[in-house]
C-alpha positions in Angstrom: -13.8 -16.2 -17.6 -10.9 -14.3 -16.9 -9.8 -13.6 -13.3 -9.0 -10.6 -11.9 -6.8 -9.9 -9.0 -7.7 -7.0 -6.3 -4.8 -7.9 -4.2 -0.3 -7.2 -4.2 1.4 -10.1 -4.2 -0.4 -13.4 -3.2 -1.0 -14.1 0.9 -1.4 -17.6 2.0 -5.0 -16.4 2.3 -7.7 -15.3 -0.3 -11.5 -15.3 -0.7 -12.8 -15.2 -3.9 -15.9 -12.6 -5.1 -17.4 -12.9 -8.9 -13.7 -12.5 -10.3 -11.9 -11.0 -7.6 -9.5 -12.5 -5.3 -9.1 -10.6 -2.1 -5.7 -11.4 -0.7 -4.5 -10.3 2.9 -3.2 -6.6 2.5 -5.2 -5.2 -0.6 -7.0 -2.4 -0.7 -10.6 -2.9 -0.7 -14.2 -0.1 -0.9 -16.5 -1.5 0.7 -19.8 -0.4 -1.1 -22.1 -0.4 1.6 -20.3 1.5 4.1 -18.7 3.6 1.4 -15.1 2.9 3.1 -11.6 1.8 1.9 -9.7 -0.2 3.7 -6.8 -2.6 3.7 -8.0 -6.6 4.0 -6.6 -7.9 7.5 -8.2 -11.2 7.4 -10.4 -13.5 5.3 -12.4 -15.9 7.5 -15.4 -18.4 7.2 -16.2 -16.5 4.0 -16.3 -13.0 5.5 -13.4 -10.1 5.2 -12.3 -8.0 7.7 -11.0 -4.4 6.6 -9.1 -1.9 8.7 -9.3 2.0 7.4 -6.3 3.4 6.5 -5.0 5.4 9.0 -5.8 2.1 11.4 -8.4 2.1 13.8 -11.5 -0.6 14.7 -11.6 -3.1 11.9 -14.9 -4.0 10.1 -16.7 -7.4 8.4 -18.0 -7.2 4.9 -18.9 -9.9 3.0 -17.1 -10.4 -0.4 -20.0 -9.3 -2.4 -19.5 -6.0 -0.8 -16.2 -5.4 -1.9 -14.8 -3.7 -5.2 -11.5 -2.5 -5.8 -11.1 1.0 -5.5 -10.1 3.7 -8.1 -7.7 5.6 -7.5 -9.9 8.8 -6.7 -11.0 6.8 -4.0 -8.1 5.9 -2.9 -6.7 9.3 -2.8 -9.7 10.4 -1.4 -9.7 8.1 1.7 -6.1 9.2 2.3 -6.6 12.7 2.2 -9.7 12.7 4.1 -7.0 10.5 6.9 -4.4 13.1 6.5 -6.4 15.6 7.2 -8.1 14.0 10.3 -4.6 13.3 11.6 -3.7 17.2 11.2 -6.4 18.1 13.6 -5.3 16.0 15.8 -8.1 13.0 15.4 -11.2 15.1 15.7 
């Protein structure tokens, strides 16, 4: 089984999902909450996201988690570039 990696260069932490191996500062969508967001921290098996403009960060569970395409990703920052441009509303 080959392993993929959803991650930039390895962190001294990483939790593994199927074949994925979330690493501290990847991008992550969280299928549930239909969110990206960056991995801040892996801990006792959960991963905590931040969105990417910043703000409150969430748990999701590694199951969760996919990588994101990049429509997704450009999505989530447009969708921040343009809350930022009306001043956070």
């Amino acid at each position: 089984m080959s392993q993929l990696r959803a991650s930039h260069p390895a962190g001294p932490k990483q939790v593994r999902s199927a074949e994925i191996a979330w690493a501290v500062g990847a991008l992550a969508y969280d299928k549930k909450l239909k969110l990206v967001g960056i991995v801040m921290d892996l801990l006792f098996g959960s991963v905590y996201l931040r969105p990417l403009g910043g703000g409150v960060e969430w748990k999701a569970t590694p199951e969760d988690l996919e990588p994101p395409d990049p429509a997704t990703v450009l999505s989530a920052r447009v969708a921040e570039a343009n809350r930022r441009s009306w001043g956070g509303l």
